[in-house]
Structure formats: C-alpha cells, structure tokens
C-alpha positions as CSV (number, residue, x, y, z in Angstrom):
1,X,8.1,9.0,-49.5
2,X,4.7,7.9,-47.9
3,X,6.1,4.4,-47.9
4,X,9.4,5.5,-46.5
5,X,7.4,6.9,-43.8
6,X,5.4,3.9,-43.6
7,X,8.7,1.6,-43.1
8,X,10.8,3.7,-40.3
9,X,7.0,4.1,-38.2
10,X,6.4,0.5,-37.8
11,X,10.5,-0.3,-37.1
12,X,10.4,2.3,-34.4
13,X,7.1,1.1,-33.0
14,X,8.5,-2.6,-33.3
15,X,11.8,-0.8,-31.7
16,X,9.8,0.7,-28.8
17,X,7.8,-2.6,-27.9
18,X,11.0,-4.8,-28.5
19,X,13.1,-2.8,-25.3
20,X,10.0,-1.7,-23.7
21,X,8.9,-5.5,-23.2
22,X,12.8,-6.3,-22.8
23,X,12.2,-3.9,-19.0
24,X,9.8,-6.2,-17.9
25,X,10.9,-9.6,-19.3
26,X,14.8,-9.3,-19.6
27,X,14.6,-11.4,-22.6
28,X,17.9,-9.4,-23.5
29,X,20.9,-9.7,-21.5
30,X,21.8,-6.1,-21.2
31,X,25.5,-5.4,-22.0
32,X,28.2,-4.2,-19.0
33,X,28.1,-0.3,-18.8
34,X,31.2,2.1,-17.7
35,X,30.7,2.9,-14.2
36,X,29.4,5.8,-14.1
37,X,26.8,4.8,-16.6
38,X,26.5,1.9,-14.4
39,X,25.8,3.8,-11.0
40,X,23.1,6.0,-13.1
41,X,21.4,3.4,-14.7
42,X,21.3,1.4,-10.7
43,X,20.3,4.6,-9.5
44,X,16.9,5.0,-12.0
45,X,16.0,1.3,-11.5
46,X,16.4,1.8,-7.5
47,X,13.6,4.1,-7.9
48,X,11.5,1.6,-8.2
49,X,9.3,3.3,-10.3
50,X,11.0,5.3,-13.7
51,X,11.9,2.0,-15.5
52,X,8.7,1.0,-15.1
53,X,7.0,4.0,-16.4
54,X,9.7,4.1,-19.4
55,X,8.9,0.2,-20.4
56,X,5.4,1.2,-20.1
57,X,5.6,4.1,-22.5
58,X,7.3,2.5,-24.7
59,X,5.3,-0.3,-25.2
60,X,2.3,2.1,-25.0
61,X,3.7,3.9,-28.0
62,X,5.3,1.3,-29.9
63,X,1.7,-0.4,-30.1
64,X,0.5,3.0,-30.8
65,X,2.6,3.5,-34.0
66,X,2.2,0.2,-34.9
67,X,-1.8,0.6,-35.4
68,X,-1.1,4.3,-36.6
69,X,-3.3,5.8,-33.7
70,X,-2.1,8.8,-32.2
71,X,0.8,8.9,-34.3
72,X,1.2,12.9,-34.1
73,X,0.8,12.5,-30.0
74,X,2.9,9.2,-29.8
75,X,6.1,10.5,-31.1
76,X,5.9,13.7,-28.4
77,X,5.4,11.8,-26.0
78,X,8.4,9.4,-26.4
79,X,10.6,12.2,-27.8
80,X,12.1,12.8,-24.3
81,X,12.7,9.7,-23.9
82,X,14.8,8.9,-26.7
83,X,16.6,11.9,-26.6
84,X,17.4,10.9,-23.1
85,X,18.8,7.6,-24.3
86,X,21.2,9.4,-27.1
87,X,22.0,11.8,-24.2
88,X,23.1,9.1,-21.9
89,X,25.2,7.2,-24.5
90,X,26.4,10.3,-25.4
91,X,28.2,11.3,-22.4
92,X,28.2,7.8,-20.3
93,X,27.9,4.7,-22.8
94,X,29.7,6.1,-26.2
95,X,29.7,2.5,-27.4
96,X,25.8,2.2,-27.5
97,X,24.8,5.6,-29.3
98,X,23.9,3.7,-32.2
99,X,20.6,2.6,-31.0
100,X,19.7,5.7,-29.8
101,X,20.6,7.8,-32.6
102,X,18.6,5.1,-35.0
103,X,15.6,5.8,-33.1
104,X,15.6,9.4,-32.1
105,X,16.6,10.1,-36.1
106,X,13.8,7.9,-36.7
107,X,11.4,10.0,-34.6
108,X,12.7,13.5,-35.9
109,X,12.4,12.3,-39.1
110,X,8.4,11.0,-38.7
111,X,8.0,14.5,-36.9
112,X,9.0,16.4,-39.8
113,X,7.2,14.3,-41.9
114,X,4.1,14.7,-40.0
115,X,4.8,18.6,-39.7
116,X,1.4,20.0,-40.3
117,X,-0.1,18.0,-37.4
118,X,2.3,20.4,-34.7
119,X,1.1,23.5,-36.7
120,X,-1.2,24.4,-33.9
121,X,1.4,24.0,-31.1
122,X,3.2,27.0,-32.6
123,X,0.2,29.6,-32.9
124,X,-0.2,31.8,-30.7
C-alpha cells in the first residue's frame, strides 16, 4: 500500500504543477467550453486575481507533494479546489469530469490514507 500511496502522491503533485504552470504559461491549449461554462470560467479570469491564486496554489502544492513536505496540510489546502473543478465539470463541462474526478479521488484517497494526521481536527 505504502507504495501505492507513494505512486498517486507524486502523479497528483506532478498533476497540480503540470495545470498550475499551464495558468501562467498556456503551454496547453485549453479546449472550447459550453457557454455557460464559458461565461463562468471569463468571469473568474476577469477577476484578475482567482486564476492567479489557483495556479499559484497549485504549483505551491504540487511542489509540496512532490518533496513530501506538508503533505497532511497540502492536500486541505487544495481540497477545495479540486472539488471545485469536479463541481464545475459536473454541472457546466460534463465532458471534462475525468480530470477532476482522477485528482479529487486521488486526494480523498491520500487523505484517508494519511487519516491519523486529521485526528486532531476532530477533538474537541
């Protein structure tokens, strides 16, 4: 198990750099979206400031997994972010869930396998 474990952390680190870097370099051409998904995904990089801070936490965390530093803290902090990517393929881009459920399975699964490091979020 420890070298399953081993395995999916370093694909979704090497996951999380790959699209993190792809915000900033556009290395990628990114495929055409429905409308709607369109006009939401327009709307976040009009901000001028969320896509950043996604590609940055990404590539923060990616690295972060990658060295096994911070593992425990690394997948919270990009949990929300990938289950916002499953939620917006869910209901906007059906055709590109894949990717998103790959990597949000991939996190639950390194959370569950990394259980006794939450044990303290749940005391009271």
């Amino acid at each position: 198990m420890k070298k399953v474990q081993l395995i999916i952390r370093i694909l979704l680190g090497l996951m999380l750099v790959l699209f993190g870097l792809n915000k900033f370099l556009q290395f990628m051409p990114m495929p055409p979206l429905p409308e709607a998904a369109g006009e939401f995904m327009g709307a976040l990089v009009k901000s001028g400031y969320l896509m950043t801070i996604v590609a940055v936490v990404e590539v923060v965390v990616g690295i972060l997994l990658l060295v096994n530093k911070f593992q425990a803290l690394a997948l919270i902090v990009i949990f929300p972010i990938l289950l916002n990517a499953f939620l917006f393929h869910l209901f906007l881009d059906i055709a590109g869930i894949g990717g998103a459920f790959v990597a949000l399975a991939m996190n639950v699964f390194l959370f569950f396998n990394n259980k006794e490091s939450y044990i303290a979020l749940f005391k009271s």
